[in-house]
Wavefront OBJ file of the C-alpha trace (Angstrom):
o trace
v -197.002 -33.664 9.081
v -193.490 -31.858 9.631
v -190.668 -32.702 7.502
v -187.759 -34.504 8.887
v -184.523 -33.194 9.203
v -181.654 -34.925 7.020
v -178.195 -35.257 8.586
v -175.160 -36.861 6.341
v -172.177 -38.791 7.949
v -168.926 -37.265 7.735
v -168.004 -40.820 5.909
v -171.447 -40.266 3.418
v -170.461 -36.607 2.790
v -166.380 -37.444 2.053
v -167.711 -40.042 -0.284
v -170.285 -37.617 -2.220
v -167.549 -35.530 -2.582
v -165.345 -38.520 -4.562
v -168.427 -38.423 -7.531
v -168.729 -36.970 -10.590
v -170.219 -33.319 -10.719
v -173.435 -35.009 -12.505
v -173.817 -37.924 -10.082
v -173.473 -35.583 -6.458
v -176.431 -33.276 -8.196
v -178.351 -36.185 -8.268
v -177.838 -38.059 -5.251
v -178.056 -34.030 -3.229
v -181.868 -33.562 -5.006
v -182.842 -37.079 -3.935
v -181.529 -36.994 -0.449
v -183.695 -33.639 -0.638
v -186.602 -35.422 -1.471
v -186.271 -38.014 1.280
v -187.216 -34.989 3.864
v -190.960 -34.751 2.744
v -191.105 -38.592 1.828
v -188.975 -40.984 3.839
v -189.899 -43.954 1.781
v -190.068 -43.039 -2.032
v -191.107 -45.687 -4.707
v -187.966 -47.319 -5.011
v -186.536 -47.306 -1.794
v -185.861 -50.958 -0.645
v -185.279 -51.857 3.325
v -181.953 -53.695 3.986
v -182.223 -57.380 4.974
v -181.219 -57.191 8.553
v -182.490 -53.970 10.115
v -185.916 -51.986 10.954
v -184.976 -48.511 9.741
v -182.265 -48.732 7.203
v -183.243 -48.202 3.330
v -181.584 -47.503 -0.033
v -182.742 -45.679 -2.841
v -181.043 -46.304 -6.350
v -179.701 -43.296 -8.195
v -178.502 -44.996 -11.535
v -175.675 -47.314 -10.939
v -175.231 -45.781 -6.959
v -177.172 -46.136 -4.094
v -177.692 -43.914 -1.483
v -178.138 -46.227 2.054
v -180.173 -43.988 4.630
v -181.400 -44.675 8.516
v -185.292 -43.261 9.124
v -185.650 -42.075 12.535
v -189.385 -41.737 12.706
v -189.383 -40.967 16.665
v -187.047 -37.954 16.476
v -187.759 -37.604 12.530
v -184.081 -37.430 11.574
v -183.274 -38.765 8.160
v -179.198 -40.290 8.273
v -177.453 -40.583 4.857
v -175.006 -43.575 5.742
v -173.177 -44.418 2.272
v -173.013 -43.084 -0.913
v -171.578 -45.578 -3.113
v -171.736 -47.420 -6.636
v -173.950 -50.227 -6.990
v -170.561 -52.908 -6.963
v -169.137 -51.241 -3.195
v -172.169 -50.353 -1.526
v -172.981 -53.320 0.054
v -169.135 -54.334 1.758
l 1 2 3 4 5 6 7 8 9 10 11 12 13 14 15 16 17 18 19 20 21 22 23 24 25 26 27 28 29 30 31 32 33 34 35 36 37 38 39 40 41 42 43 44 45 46 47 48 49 50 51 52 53 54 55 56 57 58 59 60 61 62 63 64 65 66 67 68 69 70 71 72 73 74 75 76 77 78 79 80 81 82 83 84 85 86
């Protein structure tokens, strides 16, 4: 099976860039991982949609859209646990 292809929002990528030095290495090698494996053990699917998921990095969560069709991976938020969700 090919890998997907992982895309960030502008909005995703100016909030990575707000973290910690510690925290963005973290949340960069997971989002890395989410190109072989699209649903991790972990990842939860968001009440209200078909394709958006969240994996927990510590106290953040990383909120991603799974486009199986054209296998595109969309980071949406990267947020602490308290913000993600507004």
């Amino acid at each position: 099976m090919d890998p997907f292809e992982l895309e960030w929002k502008h909005s995703a990528a100016k909030e990575l860039r707000k973290l910690d030095k510690q925290i963005i290495e973290q949340v960069l090698e997971a989002a890395g991982e989410l190109v072989s494996e699209p649903h991790p053990i972990g990842s939860k699917k968001l009440h209200g949609s078909d394709h958006i998921y969240r994996i927990r990095i510590g106290d953040y969560r990383v909120v991603y859209e799974v486009d199986a069709v054209s296998r595109i991976i969309t980071i949406i938020r990267v947020r602490h646990r308290k913000d993600v969700y507004r």
